[in-house]
VEXLUM-751952 format. One record per residue (C-alpha): y, x, z; chain. Coordinates in nm, 4 decimals. Example, Ala and Ser with C-alpha at 12.3 -4.5 7.8 and 13.67 -1.06 7.14 Angstrom:
BEGIN
PT         y         x         z  c
PT   -0.4500    1.2300    0.7800  A
PT   -0.1060    1.3670    0.7140  A
//
This chain:
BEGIN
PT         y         x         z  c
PT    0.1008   -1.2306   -6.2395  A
PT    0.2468   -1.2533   -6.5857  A
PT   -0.0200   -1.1601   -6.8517  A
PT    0.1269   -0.9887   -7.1950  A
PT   -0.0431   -1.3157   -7.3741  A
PT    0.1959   -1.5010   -7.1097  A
PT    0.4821   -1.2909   -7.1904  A
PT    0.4714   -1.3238   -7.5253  A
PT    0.4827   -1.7566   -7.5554  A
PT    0.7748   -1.6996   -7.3487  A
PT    0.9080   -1.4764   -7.5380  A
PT    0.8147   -1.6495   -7.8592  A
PT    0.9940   -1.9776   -7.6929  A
PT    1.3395   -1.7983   -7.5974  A
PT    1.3635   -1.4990   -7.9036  A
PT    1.4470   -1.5380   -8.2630  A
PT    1.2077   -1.5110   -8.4810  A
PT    1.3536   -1.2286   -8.6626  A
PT    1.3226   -1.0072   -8.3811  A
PT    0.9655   -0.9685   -8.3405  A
PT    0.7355   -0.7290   -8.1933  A
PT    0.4375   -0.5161   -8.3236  A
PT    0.2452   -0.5750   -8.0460  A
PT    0.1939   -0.8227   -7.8189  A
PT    0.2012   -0.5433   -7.5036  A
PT    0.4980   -0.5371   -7.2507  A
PT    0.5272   -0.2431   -7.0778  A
PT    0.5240   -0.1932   -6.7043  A
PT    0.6003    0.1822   -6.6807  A
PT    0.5428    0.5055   -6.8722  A
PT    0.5389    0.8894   -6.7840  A
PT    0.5708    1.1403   -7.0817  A
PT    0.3235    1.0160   -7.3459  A
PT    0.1668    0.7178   -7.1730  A
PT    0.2484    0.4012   -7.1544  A
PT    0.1200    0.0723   -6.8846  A
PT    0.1756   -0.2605   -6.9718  A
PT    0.1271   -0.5539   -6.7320  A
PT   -0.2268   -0.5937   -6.7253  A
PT   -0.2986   -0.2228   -6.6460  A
PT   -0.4193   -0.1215   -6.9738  A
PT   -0.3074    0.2479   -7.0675  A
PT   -0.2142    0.4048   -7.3961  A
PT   -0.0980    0.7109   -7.5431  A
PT    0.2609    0.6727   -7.7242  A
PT    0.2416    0.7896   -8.0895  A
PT    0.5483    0.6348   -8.1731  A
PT    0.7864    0.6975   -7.8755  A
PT    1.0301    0.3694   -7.9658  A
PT    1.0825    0.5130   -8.2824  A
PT    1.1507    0.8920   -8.2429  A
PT    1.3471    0.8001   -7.9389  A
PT    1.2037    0.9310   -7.6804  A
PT    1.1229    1.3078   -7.7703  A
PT    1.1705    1.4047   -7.4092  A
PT    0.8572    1.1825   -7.3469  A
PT    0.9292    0.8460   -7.0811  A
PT    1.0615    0.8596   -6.7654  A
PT    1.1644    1.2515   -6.7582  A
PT    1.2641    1.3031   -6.4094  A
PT    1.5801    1.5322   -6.5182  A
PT    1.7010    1.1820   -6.7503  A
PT    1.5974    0.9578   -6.4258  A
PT    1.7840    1.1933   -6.1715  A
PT    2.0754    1.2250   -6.4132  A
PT    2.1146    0.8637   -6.5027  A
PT    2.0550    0.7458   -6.1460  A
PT    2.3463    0.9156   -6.0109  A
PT    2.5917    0.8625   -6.2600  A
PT    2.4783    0.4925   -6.1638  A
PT    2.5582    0.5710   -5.8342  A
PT    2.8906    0.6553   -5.9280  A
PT    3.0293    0.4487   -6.2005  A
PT    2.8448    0.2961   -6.5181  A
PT    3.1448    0.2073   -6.7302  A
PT    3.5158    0.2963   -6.7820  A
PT    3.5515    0.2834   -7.1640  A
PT    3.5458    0.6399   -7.3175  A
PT    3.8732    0.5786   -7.4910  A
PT    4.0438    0.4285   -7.2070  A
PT    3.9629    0.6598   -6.9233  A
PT    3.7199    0.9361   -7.0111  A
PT    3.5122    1.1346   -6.8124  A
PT    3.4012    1.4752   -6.7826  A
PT    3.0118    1.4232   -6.9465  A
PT    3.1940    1.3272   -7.2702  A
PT    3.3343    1.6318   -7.3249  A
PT    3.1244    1.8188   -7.2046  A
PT    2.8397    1.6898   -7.4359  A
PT    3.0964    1.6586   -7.7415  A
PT    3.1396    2.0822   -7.6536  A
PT    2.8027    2.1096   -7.7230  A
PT    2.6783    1.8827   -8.0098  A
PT    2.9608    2.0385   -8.1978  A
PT    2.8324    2.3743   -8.1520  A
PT    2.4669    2.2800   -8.2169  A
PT    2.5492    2.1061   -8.5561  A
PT    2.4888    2.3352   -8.8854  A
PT    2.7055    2.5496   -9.0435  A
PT    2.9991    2.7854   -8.9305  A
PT    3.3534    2.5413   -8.9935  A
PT    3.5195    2.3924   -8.6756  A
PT    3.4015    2.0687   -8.5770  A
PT    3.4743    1.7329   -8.3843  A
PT    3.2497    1.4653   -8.2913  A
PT    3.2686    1.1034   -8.1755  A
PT    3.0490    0.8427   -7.9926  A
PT    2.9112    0.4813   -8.0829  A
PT    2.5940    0.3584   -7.9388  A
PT    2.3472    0.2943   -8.2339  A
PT    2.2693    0.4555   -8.5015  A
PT    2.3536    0.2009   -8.7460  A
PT    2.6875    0.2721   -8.5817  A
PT    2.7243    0.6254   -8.6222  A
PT    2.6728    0.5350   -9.0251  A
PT    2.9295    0.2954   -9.0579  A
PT    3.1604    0.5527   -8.9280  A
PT    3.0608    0.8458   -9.1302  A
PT    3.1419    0.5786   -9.4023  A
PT    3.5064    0.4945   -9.2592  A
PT    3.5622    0.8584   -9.1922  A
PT    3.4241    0.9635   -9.5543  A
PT    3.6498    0.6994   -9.6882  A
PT    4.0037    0.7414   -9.5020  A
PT    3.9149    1.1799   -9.5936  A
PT    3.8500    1.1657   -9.9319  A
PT    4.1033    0.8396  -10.0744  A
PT    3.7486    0.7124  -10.2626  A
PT    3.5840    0.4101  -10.2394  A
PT    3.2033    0.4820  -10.3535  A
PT    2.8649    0.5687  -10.1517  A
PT    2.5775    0.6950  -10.3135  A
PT    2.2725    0.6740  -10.0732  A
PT    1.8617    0.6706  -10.1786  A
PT    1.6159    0.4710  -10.2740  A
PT    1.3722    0.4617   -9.9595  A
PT    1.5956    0.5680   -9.7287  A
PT    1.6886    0.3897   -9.4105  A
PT    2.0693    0.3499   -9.2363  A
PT    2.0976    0.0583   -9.0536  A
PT    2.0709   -0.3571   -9.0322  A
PT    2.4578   -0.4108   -9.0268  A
PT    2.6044   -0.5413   -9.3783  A
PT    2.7206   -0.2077   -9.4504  A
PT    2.3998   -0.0074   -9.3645  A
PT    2.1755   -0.2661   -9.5044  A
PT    2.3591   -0.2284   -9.8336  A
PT    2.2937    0.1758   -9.7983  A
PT    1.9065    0.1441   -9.7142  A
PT    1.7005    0.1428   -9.9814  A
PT    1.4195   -0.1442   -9.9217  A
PT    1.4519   -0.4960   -9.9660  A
PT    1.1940   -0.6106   -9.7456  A
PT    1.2101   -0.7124   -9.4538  A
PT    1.5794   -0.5480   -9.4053  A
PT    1.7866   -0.6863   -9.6505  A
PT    1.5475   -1.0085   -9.7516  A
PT    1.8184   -1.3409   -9.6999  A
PT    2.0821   -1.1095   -9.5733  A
PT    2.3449   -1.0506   -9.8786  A
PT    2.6046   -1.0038  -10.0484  A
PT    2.6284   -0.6930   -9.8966  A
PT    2.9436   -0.4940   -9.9240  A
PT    3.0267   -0.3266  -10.2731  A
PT    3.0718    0.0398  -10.4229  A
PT    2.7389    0.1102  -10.3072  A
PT    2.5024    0.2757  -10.5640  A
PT    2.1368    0.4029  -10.5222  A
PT    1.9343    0.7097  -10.6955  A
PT    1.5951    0.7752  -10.7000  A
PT    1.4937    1.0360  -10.3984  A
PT    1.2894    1.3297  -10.5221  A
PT    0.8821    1.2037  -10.4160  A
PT    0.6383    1.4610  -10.6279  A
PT    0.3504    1.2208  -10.4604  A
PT    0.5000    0.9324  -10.6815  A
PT    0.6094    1.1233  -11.0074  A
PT    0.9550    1.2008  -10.8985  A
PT    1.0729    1.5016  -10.9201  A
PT    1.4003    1.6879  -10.7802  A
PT    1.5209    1.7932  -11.1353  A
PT    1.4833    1.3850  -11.2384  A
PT    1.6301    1.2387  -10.9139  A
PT    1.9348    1.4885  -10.9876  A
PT    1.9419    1.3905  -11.3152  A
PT    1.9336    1.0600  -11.2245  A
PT    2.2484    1.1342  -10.9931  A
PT    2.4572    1.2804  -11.2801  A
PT    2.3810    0.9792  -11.5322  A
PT    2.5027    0.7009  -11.2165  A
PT    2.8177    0.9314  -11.1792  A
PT    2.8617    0.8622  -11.5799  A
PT    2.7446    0.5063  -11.5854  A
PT    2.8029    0.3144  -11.2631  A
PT    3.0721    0.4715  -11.0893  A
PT    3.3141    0.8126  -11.1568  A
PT    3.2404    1.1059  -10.9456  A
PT    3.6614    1.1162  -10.8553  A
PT    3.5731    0.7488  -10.7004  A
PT    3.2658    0.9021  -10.4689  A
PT    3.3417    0.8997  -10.1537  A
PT    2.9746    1.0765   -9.9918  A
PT    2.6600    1.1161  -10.0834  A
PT    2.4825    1.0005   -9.7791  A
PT    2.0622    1.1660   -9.7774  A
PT    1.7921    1.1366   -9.4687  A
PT    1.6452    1.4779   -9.5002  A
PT    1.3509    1.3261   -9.4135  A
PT    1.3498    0.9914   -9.5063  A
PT    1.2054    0.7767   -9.1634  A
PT    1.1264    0.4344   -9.2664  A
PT    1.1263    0.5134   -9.6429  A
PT    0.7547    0.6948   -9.5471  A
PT    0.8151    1.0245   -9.4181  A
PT    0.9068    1.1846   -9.7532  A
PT    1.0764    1.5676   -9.7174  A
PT    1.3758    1.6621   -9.9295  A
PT    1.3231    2.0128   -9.9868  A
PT    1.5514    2.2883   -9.9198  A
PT    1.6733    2.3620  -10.2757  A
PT    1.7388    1.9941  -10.3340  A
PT    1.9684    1.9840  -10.0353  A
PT    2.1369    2.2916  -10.1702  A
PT    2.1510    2.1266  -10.5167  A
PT    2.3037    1.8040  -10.3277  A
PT    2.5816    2.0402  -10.1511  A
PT    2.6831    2.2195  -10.5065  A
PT    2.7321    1.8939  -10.6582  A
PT    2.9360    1.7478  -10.3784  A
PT    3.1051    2.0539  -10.3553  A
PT    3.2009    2.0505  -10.7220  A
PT    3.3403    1.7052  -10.7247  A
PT    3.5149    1.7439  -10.3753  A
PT    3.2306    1.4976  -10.2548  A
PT    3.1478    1.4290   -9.8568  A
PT    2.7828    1.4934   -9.7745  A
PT    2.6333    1.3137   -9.5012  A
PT    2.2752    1.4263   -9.3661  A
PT    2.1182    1.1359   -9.1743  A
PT    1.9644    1.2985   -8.8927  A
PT    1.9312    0.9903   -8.6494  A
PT    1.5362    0.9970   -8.6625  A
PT    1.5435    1.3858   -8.7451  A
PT    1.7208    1.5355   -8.4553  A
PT    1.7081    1.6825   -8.1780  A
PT    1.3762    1.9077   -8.2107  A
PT    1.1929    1.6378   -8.3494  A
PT    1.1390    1.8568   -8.6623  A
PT    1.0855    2.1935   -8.4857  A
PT    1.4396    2.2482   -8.5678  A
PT    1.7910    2.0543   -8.3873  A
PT    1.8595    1.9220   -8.7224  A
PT    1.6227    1.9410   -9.0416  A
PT    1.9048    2.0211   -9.2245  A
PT    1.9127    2.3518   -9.0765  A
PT    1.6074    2.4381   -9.2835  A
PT    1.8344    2.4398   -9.5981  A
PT    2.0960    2.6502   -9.4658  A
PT    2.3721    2.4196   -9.5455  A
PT    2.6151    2.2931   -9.3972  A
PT    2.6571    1.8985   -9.4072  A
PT    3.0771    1.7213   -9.4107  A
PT    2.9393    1.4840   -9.1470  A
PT    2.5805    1.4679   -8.9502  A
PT    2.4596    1.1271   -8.7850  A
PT    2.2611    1.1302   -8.4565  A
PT    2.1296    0.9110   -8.1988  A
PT    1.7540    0.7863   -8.1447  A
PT    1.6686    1.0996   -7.9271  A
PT    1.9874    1.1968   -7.8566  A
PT    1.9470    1.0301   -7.4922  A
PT    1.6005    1.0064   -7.3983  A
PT    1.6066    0.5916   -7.4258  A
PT    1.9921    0.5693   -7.3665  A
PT    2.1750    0.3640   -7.6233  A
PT    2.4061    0.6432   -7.7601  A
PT    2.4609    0.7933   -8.1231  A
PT    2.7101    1.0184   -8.2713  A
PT    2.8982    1.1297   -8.5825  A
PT    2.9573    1.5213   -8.6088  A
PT    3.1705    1.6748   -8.8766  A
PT    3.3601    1.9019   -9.0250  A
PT    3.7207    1.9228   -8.8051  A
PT    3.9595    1.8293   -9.0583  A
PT    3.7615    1.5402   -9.2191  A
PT    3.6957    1.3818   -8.8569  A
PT    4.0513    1.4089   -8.7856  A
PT    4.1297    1.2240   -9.0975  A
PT    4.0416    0.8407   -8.9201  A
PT    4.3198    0.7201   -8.7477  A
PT    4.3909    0.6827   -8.3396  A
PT    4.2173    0.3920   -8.2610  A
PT    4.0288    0.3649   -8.5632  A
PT    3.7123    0.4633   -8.4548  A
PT    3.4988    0.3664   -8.1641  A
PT    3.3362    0.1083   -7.9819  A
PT    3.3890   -0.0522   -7.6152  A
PT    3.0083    0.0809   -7.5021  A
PT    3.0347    0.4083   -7.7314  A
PT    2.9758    0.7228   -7.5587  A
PT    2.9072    0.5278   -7.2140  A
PT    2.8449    0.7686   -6.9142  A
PT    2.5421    0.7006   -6.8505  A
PT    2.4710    0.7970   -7.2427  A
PT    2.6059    1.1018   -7.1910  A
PT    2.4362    1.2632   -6.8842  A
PT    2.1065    1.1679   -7.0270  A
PT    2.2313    1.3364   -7.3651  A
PT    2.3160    1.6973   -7.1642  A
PT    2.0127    1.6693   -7.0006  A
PT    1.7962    1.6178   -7.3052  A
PT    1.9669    1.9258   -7.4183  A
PT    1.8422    2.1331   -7.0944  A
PT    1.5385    1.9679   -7.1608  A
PT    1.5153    2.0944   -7.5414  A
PT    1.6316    2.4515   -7.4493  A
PT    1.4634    2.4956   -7.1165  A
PT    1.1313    2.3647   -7.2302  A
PT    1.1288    2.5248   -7.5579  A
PT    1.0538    2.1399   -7.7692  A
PT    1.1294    2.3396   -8.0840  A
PT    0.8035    2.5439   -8.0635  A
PT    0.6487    2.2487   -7.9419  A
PT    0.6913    2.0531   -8.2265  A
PT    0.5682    2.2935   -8.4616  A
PT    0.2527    2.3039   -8.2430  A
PT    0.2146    1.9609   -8.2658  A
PT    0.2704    1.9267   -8.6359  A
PT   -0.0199    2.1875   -8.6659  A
PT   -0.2543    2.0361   -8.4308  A
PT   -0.1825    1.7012   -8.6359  A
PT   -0.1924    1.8440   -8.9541  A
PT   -0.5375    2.0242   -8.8878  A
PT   -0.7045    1.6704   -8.7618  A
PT   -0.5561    1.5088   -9.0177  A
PT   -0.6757    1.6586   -9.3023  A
PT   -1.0103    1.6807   -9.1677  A
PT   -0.9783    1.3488   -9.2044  A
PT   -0.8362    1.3928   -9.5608  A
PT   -1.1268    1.5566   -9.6732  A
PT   -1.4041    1.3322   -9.6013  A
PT   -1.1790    1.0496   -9.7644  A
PT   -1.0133    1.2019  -10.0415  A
PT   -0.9945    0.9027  -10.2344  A
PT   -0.8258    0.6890   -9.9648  A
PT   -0.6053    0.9184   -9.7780  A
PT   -0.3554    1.0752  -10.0444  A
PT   -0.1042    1.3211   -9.8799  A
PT   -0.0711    1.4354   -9.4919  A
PT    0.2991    1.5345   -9.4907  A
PT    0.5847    1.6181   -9.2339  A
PT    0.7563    1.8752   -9.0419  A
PT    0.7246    1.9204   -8.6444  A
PT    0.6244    1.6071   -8.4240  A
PT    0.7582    1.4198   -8.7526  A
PT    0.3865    1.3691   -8.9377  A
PT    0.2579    1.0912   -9.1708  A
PT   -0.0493    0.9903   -9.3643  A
PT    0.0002    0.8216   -9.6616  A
PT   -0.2906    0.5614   -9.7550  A
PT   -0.3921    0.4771  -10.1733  A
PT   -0.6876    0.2906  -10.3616  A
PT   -0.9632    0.4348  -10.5875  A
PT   -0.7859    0.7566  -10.5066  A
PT   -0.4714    0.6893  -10.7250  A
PT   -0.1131    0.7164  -10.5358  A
PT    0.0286    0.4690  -10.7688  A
PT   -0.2152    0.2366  -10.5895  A
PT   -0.0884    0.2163  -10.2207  A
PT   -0.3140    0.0574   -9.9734  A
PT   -0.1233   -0.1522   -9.7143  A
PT   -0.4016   -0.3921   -9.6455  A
PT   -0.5519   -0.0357   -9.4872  A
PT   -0.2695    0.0477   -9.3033  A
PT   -0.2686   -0.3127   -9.1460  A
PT   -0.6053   -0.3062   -9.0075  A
PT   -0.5484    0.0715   -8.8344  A
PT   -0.2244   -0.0684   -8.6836  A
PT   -0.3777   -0.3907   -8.5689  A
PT   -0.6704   -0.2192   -8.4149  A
PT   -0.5352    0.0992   -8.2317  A
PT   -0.4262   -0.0673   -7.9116  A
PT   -0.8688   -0.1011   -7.9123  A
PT   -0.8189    0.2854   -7.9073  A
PT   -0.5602    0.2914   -7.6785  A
PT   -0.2874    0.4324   -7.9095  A
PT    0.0467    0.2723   -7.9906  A
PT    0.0668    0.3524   -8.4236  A
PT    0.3771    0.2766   -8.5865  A
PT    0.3541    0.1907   -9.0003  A
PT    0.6408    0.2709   -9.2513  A
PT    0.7131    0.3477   -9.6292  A
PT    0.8284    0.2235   -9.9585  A
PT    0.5234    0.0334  -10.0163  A
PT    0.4207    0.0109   -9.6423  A
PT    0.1307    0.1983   -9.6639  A
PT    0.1926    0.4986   -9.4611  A
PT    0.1272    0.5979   -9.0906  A
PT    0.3672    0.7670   -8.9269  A
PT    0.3389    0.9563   -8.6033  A
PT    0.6042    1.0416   -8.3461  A
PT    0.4869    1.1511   -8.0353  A
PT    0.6640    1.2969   -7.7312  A
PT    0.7499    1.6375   -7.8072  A
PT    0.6459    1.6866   -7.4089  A
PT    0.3269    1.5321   -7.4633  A
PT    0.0205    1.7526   -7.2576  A
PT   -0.2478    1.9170   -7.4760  A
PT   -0.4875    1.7311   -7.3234  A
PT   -0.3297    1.3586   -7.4332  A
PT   -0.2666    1.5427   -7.7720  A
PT   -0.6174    1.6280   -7.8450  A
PT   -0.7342    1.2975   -7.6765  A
PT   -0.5114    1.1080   -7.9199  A
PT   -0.6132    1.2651   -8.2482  A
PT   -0.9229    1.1946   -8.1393  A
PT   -0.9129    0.8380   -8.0607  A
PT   -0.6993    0.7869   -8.4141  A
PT   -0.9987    1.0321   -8.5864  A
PT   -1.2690    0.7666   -8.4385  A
PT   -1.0275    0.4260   -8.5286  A
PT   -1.0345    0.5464   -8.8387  A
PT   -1.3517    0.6227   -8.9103  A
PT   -1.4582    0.2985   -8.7448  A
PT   -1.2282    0.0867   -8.9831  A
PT   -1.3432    0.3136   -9.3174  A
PT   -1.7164    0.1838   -9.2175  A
PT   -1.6403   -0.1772   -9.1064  A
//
């Protein structure tokens, strides 16, 4: 029987380096939050493939629904001969997505994807040639989206030159000494320095950054963003991909700010584990790409697409908005429990809906982040049977992402193993 120490020389034989793995776990099978890997050994999911899963694994409506479009046909090239499931979920993404204006969609399959053609769609709209994206924020590992994210390490590290007209402002982090009146003031000096607000092309904003560490751009910045872009005929594009689909207590976060985005980007739990991801825009601006200009040979495959309307049953029938907001107070009451016996070590508990993070600092200063911390939590939860996932600027925050499906009981068994793995690696 292959062991996951066994599975992972092979794997370490055959794989690139580049593509590693957090843990050295392979998974035999999963139902909602837990996961089995080889050996037996159980653990709850805190991390659900990165914000993927928010139907929890192995929902039976996804496995009946994928199964017998199997069953049928797998593949048949959306823009050669579509199908039915398509449209059908194109009908309804467009009528989920903020605001009131008519709207069209499209399909890719990653979310990387679905940036690069907001990009080309921003760019064959508006005539411009310039992107200004964040400083944190995450969009991708393909040249273009590597040059929008706003970390060097580990994502653009070796990779460049990355493609130009590109620009970066600060995103507004109180935590950190940034504050929404300097990161706009920041945006108005780069649109008098670097590059002419008639030459923008989109502004493109997570409204909750995901790798950049969890940090929230607040309602009235998000309004501040539209006004601007509306005042220089600017495209906005809200980043949703790790945002979406109830993951927030909300479809999109966006929503929150009453405003309505150009163009939205989804995917990660837009199929329950599917590869699938979507742009989502304003009518007009979609329909300014040419035919045959966007699209991919896998994008919006059938089997992609069931799983997508039946993640939206899922989110509707089983009510995964409220859910998340119970979560994020169940999380948010254990975690600053935990905030107030180590006020010097644990500096903010931040997040909206099953989208929740702990941000880690020395001698109780923020401007002293505390990776080395985050590390040894990471390394040790699968002792505590939890998958943990890490992110941020400075990689010292803990983010967590479970199932929005998840039962009580694993919720309040989780929290408490990560309550006791914490407190055992504070007194080690």
């Amino acid at each position: 029987m292959a062991t996951n120490i066994s599975l992972q020389q092979r794997k370490q034989t055959v794989f690139a380096k580049g593509q590693g793995n957090l843990y050295p776990v392979y998974v035999s099978h999963g139902k909602n939050a837990e996961l089995w890997d080889v050996e037996g050994n159980r653990y709850l999911d805190f991390g659900t493939g990165i914000a993927v899963c928010n139907t929890g694994h192995a929902h039976p409506d996804i496995v009946e629904a994928v199964t017998g479009q199997m069953e049928k046909f797998s593949h048949s090239c959306v823009m050669i001969n579509p199908y039915e499931s398509a449209v059908a979920l194109a009908e309804k993404l467009v009528e989920l997505a903020p605001g009131d204006s008519a709207k069209k969609a499209m399909f890719v399959t990653t979310g990387a994807e679905a940036v690069e053609n907001a990009v080309k769609v921003a760019r064959a709209y508006t005539g411009r040639r310039g992107i200004i994206a964040f400083n944190g924020g995450f969009h991708g590992r393909t040249n273009l989206t590597m040059g929008l994210t706003g970390k060097v390490t580990p994502y653009k590290d070796h990779f460049g030159p990355f493609a130009g007209d590109i620009y970066h402002a600060p995103f507004p982090n109180t935590l950190h000494g940034i504050s929404e009146k300097q990161s706009l003031a920041a945006l108005s000096t780069l649109m008098k320095v670097d590059i002419s607000p008639k030459d923008v092309a989109a502004i493109i904003i997570e409204p909750i950054q995901g790798e950049g560490g969890f940090y929230v751009a607040s309602p009235a910045f998000l309004q501040a963003l539209r006004a601007l872009c509306d005042e220089h005929d600017i495209l906005l594009i809200c980043d949703e991909i790790q945002s979406g689909f109830a993951r927030t207590g909300r479809m999109f976060y966006t929503q929150a700010a009453g405003i309505e985005p150009d163009l939205i980007t989804m995917a990660k739990g837009i199929a329950g584990g599917i590869p699938l991801s979507a742009v989502v825009g304003k009518a007009d601006v979609m329909d300014s790409a040419p035919i045959g200009g966007l699209g991919g040979t896998y994008g919006g495959s059938p089997l992609g697409c069931v799983a997508g309307l039946a993640v939206l049953d899922i989110i509707h029938r089983e009510n995964l908005c409220n859910r998340a907001m119970m979560i994020e107070r169940q999380f948010k009451e254990s975690l600053n429990a935990l905030k107030s016996r180590y006020p010097d070590v644990i500096a903010e508990v931040r997040g909206h809906g099953a989208m929740i993070a702990i941000e880690l600092m020395q001698h109780g200063e923020p401007s002293q982040p505390n990776p080395q911390l985050t590390k040894a939590i990471i390394s040790k939860a699968l002792d505590y049977g939890l998958i943990l996932l890490a992110c941020g600027f400075y990689g010292n925050v803990i983010r967590f992402l479970p199932p929005l499906t998840i039962d009580e009981a694993h919720l309040r068994e989780g929290l408490e193993q990560f309550s006791a793995l914490f407190e055992e690696v504070m007194t080690a």
